[in-house]
C-alpha positions as CSV (number, residue, x, y, z in Angstrom):
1,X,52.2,112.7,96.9
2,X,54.8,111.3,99.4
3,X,57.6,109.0,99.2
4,X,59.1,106.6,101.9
5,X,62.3,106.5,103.3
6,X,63.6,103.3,104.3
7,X,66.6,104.2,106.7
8,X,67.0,100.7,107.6
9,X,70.1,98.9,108.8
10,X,71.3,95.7,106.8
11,X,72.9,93.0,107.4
12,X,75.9,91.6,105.2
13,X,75.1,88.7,103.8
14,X,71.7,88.1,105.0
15,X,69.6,88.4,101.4
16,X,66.7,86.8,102.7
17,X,66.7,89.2,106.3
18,X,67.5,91.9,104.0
19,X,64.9,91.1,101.9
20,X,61.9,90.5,104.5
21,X,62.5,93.9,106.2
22,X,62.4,95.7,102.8
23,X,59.2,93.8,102.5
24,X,58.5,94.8,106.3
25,X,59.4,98.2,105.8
26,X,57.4,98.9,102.6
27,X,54.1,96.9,103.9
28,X,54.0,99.8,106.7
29,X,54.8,102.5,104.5
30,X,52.2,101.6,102.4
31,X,49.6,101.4,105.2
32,X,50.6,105.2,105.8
33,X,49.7,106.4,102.9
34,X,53.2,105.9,100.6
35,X,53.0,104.1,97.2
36,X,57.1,104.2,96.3
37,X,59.3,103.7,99.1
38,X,63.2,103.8,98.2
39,X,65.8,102.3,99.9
40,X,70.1,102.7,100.5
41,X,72.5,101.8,98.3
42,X,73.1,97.4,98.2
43,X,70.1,97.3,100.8
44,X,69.5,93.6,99.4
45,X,72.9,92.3,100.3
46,X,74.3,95.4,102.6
47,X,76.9,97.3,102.3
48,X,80.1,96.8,101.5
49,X,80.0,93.1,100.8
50,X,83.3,93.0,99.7
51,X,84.6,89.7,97.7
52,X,81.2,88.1,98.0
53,X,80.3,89.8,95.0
54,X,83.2,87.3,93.6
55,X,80.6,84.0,94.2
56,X,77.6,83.0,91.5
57,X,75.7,81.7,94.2
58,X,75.3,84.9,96.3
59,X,74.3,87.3,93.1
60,X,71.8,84.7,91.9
61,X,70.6,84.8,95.8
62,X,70.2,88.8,95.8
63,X,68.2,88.3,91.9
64,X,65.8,85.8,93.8
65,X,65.3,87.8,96.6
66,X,64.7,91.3,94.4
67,X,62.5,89.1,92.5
68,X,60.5,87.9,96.0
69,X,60.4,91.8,97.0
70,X,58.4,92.4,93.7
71,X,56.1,89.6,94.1
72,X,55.2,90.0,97.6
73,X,54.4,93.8,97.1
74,X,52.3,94.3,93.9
75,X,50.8,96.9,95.2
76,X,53.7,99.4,95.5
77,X,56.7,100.4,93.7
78,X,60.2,100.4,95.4
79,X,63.5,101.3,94.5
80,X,66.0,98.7,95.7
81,X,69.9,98.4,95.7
82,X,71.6,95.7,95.3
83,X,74.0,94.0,93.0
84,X,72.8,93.2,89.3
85,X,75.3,90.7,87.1
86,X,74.6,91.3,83.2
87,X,76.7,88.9,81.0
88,X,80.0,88.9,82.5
89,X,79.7,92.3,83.9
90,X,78.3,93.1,88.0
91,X,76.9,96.4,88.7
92,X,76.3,98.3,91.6
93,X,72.2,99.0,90.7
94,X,69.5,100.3,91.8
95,X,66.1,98.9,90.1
96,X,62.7,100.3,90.3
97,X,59.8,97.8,91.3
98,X,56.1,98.4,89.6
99,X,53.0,96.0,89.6
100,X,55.4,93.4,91.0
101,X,58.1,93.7,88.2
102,X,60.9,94.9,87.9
103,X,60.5,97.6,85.2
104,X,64.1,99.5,85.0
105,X,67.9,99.7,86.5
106,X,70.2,102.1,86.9
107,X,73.6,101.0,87.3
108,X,76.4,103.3,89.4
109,X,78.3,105.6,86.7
110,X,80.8,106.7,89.7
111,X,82.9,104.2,91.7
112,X,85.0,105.0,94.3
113,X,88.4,103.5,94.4
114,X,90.1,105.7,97.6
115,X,89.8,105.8,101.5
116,X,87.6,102.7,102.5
117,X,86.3,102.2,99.3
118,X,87.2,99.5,96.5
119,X,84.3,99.1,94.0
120,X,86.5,99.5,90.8
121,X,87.5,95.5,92.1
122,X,83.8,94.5,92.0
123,X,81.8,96.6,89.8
124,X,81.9,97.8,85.6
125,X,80.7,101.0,85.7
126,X,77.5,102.5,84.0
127,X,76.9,105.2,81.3
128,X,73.0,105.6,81.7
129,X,70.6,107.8,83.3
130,X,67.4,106.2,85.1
131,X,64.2,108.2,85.4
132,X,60.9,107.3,86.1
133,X,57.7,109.0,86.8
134,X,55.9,108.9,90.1
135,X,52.0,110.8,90.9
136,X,53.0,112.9,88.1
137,X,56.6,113.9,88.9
138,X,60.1,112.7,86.8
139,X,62.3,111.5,89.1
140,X,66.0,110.5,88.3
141,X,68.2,108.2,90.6
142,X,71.9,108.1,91.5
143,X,73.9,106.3,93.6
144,X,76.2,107.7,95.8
145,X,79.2,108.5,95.0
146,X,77.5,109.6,91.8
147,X,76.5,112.6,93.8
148,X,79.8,113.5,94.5
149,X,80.4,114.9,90.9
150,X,78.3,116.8,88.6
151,X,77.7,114.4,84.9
152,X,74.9,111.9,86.5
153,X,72.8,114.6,88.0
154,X,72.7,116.7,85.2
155,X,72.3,113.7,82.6
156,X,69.3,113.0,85.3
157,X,68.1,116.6,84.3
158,X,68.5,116.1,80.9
159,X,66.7,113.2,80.7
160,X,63.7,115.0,82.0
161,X,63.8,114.7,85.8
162,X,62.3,117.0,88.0
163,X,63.5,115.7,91.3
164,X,66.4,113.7,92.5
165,X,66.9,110.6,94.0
166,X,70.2,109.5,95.9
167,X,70.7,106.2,97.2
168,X,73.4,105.8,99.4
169,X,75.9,103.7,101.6
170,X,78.3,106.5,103.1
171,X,80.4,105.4,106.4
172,X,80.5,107.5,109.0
173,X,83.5,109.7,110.0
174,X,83.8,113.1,112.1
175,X,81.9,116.1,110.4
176,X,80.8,114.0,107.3
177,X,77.3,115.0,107.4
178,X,78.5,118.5,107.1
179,X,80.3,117.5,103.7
180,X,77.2,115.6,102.4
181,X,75.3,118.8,103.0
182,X,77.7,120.8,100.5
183,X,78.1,118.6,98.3
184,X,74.6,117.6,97.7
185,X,73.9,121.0,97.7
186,X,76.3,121.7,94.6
187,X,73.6,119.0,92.9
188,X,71.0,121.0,93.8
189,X,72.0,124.4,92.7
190,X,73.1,123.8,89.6
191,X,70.8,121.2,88.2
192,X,67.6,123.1,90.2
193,X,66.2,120.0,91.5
194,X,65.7,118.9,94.4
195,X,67.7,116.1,96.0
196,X,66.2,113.7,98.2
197,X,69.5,111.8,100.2
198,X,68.6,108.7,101.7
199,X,71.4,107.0,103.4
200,X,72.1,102.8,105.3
201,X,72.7,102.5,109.2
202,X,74.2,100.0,111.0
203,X,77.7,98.8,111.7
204,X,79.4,96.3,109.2
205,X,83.1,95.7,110.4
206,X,85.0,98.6,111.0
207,X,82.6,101.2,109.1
208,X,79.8,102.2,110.7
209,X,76.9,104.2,108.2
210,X,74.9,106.8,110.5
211,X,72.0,107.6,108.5
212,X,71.4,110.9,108.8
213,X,69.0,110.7,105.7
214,X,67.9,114.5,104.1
215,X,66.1,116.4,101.5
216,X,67.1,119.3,100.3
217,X,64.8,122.2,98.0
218,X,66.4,123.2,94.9
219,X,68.6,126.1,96.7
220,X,70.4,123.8,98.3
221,X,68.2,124.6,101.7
222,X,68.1,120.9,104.1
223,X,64.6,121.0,104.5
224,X,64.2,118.0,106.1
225,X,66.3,115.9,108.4
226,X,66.3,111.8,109.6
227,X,67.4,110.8,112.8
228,X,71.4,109.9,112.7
229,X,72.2,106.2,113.7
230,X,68.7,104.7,114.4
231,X,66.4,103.0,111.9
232,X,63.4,105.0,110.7
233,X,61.2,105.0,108.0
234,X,60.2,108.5,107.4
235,X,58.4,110.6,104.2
236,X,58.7,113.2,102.1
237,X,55.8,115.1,100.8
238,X,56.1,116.6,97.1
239,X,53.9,119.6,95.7
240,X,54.3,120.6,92.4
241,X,57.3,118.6,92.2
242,X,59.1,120.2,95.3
243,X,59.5,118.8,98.5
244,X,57.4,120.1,101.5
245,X,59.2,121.3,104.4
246,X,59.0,118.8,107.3
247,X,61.5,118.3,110.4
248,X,64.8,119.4,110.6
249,X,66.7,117.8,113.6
250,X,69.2,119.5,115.2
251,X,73.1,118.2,114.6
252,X,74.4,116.3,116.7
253,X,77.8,117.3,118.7
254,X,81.0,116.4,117.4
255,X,81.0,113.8,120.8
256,X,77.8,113.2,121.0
257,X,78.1,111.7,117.2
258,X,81.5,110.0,118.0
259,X,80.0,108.1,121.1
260,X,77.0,106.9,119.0
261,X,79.5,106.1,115.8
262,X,80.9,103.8,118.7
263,X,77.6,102.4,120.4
264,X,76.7,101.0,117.6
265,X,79.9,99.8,115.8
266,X,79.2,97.4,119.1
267,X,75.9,96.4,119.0
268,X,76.0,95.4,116.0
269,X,79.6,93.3,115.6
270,X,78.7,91.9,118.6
271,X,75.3,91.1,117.5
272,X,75.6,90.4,114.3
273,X,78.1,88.1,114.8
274,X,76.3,86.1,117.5
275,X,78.3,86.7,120.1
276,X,76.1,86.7,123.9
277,X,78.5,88.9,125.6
278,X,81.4,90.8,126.1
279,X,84.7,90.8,128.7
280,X,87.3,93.2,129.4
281,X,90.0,94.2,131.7
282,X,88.9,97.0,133.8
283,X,92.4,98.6,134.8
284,X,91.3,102.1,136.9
285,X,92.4,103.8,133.8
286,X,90.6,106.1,131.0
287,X,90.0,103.6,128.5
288,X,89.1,100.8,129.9
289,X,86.6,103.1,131.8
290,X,85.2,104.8,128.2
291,X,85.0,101.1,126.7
292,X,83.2,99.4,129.5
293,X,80.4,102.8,129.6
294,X,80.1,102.3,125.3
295,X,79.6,98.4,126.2
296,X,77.0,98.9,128.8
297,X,75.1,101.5,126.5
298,X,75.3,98.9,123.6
299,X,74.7,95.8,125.2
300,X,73.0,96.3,128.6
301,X,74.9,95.3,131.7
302,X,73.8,91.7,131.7
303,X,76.2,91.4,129.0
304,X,79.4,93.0,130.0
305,X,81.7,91.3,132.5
306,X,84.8,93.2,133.6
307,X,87.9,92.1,135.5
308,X,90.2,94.0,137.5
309,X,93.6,92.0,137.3
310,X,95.9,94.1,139.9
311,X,99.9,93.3,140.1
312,X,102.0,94.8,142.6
313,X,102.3,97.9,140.5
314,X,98.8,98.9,140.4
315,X,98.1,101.3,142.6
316,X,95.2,100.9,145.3
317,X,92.9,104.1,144.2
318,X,92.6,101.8,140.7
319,X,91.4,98.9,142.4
320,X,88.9,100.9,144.4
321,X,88.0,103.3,141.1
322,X,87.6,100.0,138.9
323,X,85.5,98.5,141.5
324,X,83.2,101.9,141.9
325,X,82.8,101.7,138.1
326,X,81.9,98.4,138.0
327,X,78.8,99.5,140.6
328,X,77.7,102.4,139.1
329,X,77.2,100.3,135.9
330,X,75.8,97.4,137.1
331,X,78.1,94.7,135.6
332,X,79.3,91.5,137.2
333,X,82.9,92.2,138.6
334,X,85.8,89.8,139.5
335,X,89.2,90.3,140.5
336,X,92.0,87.9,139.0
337,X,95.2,89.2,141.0
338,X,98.2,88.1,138.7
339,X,101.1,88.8,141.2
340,X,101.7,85.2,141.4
341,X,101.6,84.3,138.0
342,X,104.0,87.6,137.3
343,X,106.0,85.9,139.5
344,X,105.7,82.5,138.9
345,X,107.1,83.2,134.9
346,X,109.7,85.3,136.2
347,X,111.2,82.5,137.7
348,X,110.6,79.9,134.9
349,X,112.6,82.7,133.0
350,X,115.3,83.6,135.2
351,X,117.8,80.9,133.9
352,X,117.4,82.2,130.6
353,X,117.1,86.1,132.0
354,X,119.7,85.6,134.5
355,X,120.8,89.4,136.3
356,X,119.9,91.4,133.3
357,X,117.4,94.4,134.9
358,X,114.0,95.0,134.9
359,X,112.5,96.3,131.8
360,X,109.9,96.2,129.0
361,X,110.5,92.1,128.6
362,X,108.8,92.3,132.1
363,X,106.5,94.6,131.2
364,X,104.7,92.9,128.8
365,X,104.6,89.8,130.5
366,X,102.1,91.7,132.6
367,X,100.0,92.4,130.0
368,X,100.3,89.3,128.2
369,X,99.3,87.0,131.3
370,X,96.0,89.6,131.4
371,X,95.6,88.8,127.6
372,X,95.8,85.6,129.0
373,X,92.9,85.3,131.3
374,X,91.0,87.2,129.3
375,X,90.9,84.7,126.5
376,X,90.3,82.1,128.9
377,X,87.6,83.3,130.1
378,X,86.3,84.1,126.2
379,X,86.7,80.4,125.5
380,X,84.9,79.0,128.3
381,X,81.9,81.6,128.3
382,X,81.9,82.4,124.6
383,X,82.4,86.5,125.5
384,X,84.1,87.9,122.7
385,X,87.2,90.1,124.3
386,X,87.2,93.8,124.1
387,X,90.4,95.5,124.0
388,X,90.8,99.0,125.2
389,X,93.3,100.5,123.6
390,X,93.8,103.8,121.5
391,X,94.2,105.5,118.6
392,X,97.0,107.2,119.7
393,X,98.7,104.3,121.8
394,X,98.0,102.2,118.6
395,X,100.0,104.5,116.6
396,X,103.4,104.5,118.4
397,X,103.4,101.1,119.5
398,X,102.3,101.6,122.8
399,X,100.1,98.3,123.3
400,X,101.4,95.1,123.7
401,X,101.6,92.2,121.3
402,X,99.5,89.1,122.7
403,X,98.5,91.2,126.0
404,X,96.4,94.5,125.6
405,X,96.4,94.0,121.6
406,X,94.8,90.0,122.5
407,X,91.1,90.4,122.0
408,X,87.9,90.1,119.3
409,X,87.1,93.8,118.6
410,X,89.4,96.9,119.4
411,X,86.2,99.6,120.1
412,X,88.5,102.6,120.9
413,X,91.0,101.5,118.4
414,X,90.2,105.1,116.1
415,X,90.0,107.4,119.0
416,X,92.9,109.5,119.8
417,X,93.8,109.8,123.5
418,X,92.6,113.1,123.8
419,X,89.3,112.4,122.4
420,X,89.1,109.8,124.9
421,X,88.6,111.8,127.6
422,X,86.4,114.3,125.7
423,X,84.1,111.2,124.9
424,X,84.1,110.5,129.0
425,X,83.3,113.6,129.8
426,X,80.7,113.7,127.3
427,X,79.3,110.2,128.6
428,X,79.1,111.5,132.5
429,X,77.2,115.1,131.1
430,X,74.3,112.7,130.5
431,X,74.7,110.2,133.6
432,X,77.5,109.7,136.1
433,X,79.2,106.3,135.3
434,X,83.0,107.4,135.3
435,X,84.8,108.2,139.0
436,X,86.2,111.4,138.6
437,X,89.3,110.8,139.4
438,X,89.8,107.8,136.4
439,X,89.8,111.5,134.3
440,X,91.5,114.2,136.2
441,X,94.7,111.7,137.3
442,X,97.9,111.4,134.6
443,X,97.6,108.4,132.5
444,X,99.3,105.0,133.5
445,X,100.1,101.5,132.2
446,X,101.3,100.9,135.9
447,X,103.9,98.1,134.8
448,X,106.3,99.3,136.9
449,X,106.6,101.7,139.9
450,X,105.5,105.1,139.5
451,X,104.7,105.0,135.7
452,X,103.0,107.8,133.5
453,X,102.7,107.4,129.8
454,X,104.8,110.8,129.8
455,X,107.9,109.2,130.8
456,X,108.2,108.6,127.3
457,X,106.0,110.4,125.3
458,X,105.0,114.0,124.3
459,X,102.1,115.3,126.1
460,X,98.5,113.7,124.7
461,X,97.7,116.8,123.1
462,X,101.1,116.9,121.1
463,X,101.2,113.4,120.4
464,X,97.6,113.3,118.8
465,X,98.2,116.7,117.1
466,X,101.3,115.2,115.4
467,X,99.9,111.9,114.8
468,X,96.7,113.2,113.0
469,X,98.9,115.5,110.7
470,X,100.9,112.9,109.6
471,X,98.3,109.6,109.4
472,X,95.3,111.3,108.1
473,X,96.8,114.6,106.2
474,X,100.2,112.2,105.1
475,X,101.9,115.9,106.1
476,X,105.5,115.7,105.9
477,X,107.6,116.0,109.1
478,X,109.2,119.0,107.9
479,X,105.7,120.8,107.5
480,X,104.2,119.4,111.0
481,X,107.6,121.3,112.4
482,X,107.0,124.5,110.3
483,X,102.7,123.9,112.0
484,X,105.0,124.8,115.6
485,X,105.9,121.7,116.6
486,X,109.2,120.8,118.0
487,X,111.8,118.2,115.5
488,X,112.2,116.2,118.8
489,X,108.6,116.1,118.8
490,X,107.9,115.0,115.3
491,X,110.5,113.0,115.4
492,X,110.1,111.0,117.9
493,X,106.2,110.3,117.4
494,X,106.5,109.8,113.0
495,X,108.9,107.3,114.0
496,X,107.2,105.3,116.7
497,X,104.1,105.4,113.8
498,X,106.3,104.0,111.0
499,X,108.0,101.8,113.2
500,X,104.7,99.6,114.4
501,X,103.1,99.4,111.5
502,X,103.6,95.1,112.3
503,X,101.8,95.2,115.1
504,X,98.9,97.7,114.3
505,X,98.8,94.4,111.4
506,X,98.2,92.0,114.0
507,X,95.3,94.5,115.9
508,X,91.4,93.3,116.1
509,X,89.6,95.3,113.8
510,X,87.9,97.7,115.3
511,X,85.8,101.1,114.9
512,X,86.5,103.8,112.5
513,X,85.5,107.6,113.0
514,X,88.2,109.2,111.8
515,X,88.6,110.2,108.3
516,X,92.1,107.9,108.2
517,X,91.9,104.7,110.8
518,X,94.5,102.0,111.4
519,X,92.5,100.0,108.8
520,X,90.9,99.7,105.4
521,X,92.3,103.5,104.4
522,X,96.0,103.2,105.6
523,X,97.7,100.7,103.6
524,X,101.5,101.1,104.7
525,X,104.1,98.3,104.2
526,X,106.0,96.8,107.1
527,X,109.0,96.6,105.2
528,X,110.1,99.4,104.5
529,X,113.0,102.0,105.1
530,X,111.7,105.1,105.7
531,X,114.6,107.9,106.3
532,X,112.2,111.2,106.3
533,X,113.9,112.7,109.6
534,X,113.7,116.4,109.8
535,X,117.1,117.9,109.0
C-alpha cells in the first residue's frame, strides 16, 4: 500500500488553480499506483490567507471547489486542507475525500497565536480526533501546529490509529527543518506510530514554506526525505502498518537553504503577482551584487535590468565592478549618471540651505534621486523595483527614506550583513557571477568622499551579533554586555534599532529567514520612550 504526497506550491487566493492542480496532482498519482493522496495544510486556498477568511464569498468558493475535487476524482480518496465554516464558526480542516464525497473533517485543535502566526483571529478551534482506515491501516490526521504538542496525537492513538498523518503549512526560517525533526520525533516515540510530515512550498509574501516533506518510523528514525523548496509528488510505502524506508536526501547547508529560501521568495512575488520583470540599482557594492545574482537565478536574465547610477563620489573600480557583473550575468545594463541632477537640486536648495556644510541632508538626496529613476523606470516598463538593502542596515537606520528604501520588494531585507557575504561566497562556489573584489573591499554607501560604513558603526560582525541578541532573543542590553560585548557597543547599535522603528514601517515587504524579521513577528511601537541604556 502507498500513499501520495502532494508537496505542491499554492497560490493565495486562487481556489480554482488550487483546486485543478490538486485534481492534477492526484490524477498522476493515481496513474502510479496511489489510491489516497494527501495534501498541506489550506492547500485549497493556500496558506496564510489572512483576512480573506473574513469574506462569505471566498469560503463558499473553497466549499465549491472541495466539492469539484470530489467529483472529478471518484476514483480516489484525498485528504485536503482548507477552510470549513460550520454555523458561525470557521475552522482550519482537513477533510477526507471517498467515492467522490466528502466522508469526514478534522478541524485544527492547536492554533498558533505567536511569531508569524495569527489563527486564534480566524479560526474556533476543534476538540476531535479524525481517523480513517486506508488498505487495511487506521490512520489519524493532524494539522500542524497540532504536532507541536502531545493531546491530538495521542487522542489520534486512542482513537485507534496506527499511523499518523500531519498536514502542514510551516514557513521557512534558519535550521527549522532540524526542529520539525525533534519535534515530530517526540510524536513518534511516545505514541509509537509513525508520522508521515507532509509540508506547502512556495512563497506567499514575506514567508516562504520550503517543503522539506518526511516520514518518520515509530523511533523517531527520518526514514524518508522530500526535496526542500521544489514541488514534488512523491510516496510512501506501508507494510504492516509501518512505513518502508525510501530516500533520505541529504540537508541542505545553512547557505545553501538561505539562498534558495530567497530564490524563491522572488520567483514567486514576482510571479505571482504578475509582474514581467525586475530593476535595480547596481552600485559596485555587496548587496546589490547578492540581489542582482538571486534575481538572475529566479527570474532568468531576460528579466532583470540593472543600472549603475554613479555621482562624483563613486569610485571608478565600482563602475567597472558593476559593469563586469552585469556581463558575467547576462542582464541588460545602463548607466544613468546623476551628478547633474545632484547638482542641479543642490542649487534649487541653496537659498533655503544657504552655507550650512555638507552632510546627511546631501546624502540622501543621492539616494533619493536613484530612488527616483528607479521608479521611473518601474512605471514606464512595469519592472517592479528591488531594493537591496539589509538586515542589519535596516535595523539601525542605515537606508534611506524615499531613496534605497523606494522600491516593490526588499529581497535581502532579513539578511544580516555578514550573511550577505556568506550567501556571495556561497553563490560564486557554484558559478562565478560576483567580481572578487565587490567581496574582499570594506563596505561603502560612497555619498561622500572616502566613506566606509565603519565610520559610524561597529564592525559587521559586532553589529549583527548585537542586533540578533536583541531583535530575535529580545536579550536585554545589560545581558548582550555581560555575552562580551562593549556598553559603547550595545549602546550605540540597541539605540539606532529602537530609534528607526518608523522607517523599517515604511520598508517594502520583503523575505524572511530568520526566526525574528522586520515584519509580521516584530510588532514594536514607534512611539515610544525607551530608556534601557546600560548603567
Amino acid at each position: 500500500m502507498k500513499i501520495a504526497l502532494a508537496q505542491i506550491n499554492a497560490t493565495v487566493g486562487d481556489i480554482a488553480g488550487n483546486a485543478d492542480k490538486i485534481i492534477d496532482f492526484a490524477n498522476r498519482a493515481h496513474a502510479q499506483g496511489a489510491g489516497l493522496l494527501i495534501t498541506p495544510e489550506l492547500a485549497l486556498c493556500g496558506y496564510p490567507p489572512e483576512d480573506l477568511l473574513f469574506r462569505e464569498d471566498f469560503n463558499l468558493a473553497c466549499e465549491r471547489a472541495l466539492k469539484r475535487i470530489a467529483n472529478a476524482l471518484p476514483h480516489m480518496s484525498l485528504l485536503v486542507g482548507h477552510p470549513h465554516k460550520v454555523n458561525d464558526d470557521l475552522f482550519n480542516a482537513a477533510s477526507l475525500v471517498q467515492n467522490g464525497k466528502i466522508s469526514a473533517t478534522y478541524h485544527k485543535q492547536s492554533l498558533p497565536n505567536y511569531s508569524v502566526f495569527d489563527e486564534e483571529r480566524y479560526f474556533t478551534a476543534g476538540d476531535s480526533p479524525l481517523v480513517f482506515e486506508y488498505e487495511g491501516t487506521k490512520f489519524g490526521v493532524f494539522i500542524c501546529a497540532d504536532g507541536w504538542g502531545s493531546d491530538p496525537a495521542i487522542q489520534a492513538k486512542l482513537a485507534g490509529a496506527q499511523a499518523l498523518l500531519s498536514l502542514n503549512a510551516s514557513p521557512y526560517h534558519m535550521d527549522k527543518l532540524e526542529t520539525r525533526y525533534e519535534v515530530l520525533a517526540k510524536r513518534a516515540t511516545e505514541t509509537g506510530l509513525s508520522v508521515v510530515y507532509l509540508n506547502l512550498v512556495g512563497g506567499q509574501d514575506e514567508l516562504v514554506f520550503d517543503g522539506g516533506s518526511f516520514v518518520l518510523d515509530k523511533t523517531g528514525k527520518v526514514v524518508q526525505q522530500l526535496p526542500n523548496f521544489v514541488e514534488d509528488l512523491d510516496f510512501v510505502e506501508f507494510i504492516n502498518h509501518q512505513p518502508v524506508s525510501a530516500i533520505v536526501l541529504p540537508k541542505l547547508t545553512i547557505e545553501s537553504a538561505a539562498y534558495h529560501a530567497l530564490t524563491i521568495g522572488l520567483k514567486d512575488y514576482v510571479n505571482k503577482n504578475g509582474f514581467p520583470s525586475v530593476v535595480l540599482g547596481l552600485s559596485g557594492g555587496i548587496d546589490s551584487a547578492l540581489t542582482l545574482a538571486i534575481a538572475v537565478d529566479a527570474l532568468g536574465a531576460e528579466r532583470v535590468k540593472v543600472v549603475m547610477m554613479s555621482s562624483e563620489f563613486t569610485a571608478s573600480m565600482s563602475v567597472d565592478d558593476a559593469m563586469e557583473m552585469a556581463n558575467l550575468v547576462g542582464v541588460k545594463y545602463s548607466q544613468i549618471p546623476i551628478k547633474d541632477l545632484f547638482n542641479l537640486f543642490c542649487d534649487t536648495l541653496k537659498p533655503e540651505f544657504g552655507d550650512l556644510p555638507f552632510d546627511t541632508a546631501e546624502e540622501n538626496l543621492q539616494a533619493r534621486i536613484r530612488g527616483m529613476l528607479l521608479m521611473a523606470l518601474s512605471n514606464k516598463f512595469g519592472s517592479i523595483v528591488l531594493t537591496t538593502g539589509n538586515k542589519s542596515e535596516m535595523a539601525v537606520g542605515y537606508s534611506t527614506l524615499y531613496g534605497d528604501m523606494a522600491g516593490g520588494f526588499s529581497l535581502l531585507k532579513d539578511v544580516p550583513k555578514t550573511l550577505v557575504y556568506k550567501l556571495a561566497e556561497y553563490r560564486n562556489h557554484l558559478s562565478h557571477v560576483i567580481p572578487l573584489r565587490i567581496i574582499t573591499r570594506a563596505p561603502s554607501a560612497e555619498l561622500r568622499a572616502n566613506q566606509t560604513d565603519q565610520d559610524s558603526l561597529p564592525p559587521y560582525e559586532i553589529l549583527d551579533a548585537i542586533m540578533q541578541a536583541y531583535v530575535e532573543d529580545d536579550a536585554s542590553r545589560t545581558s548582550i554586555v555581560q555575552m562580551g560585548f562593549s556598553e559603547k557597543d550595545v549602546n550605540c547599535v540597541t539605540n539606532l534599532i529602537d530609534r528607526n522603528e518608523y522607517k523599517r514601517r515604511q520598508a517594502p515587504v520583503g523575505v524572511r529567514i530568520t526566526q525574528r524579521g522586520f515584519g509580521k513577528d516584530r510588532r514594536y511601537p514607534i512611539t515610544a520612550k525607551l530608556k534601557f541604556d546600560v548603567a
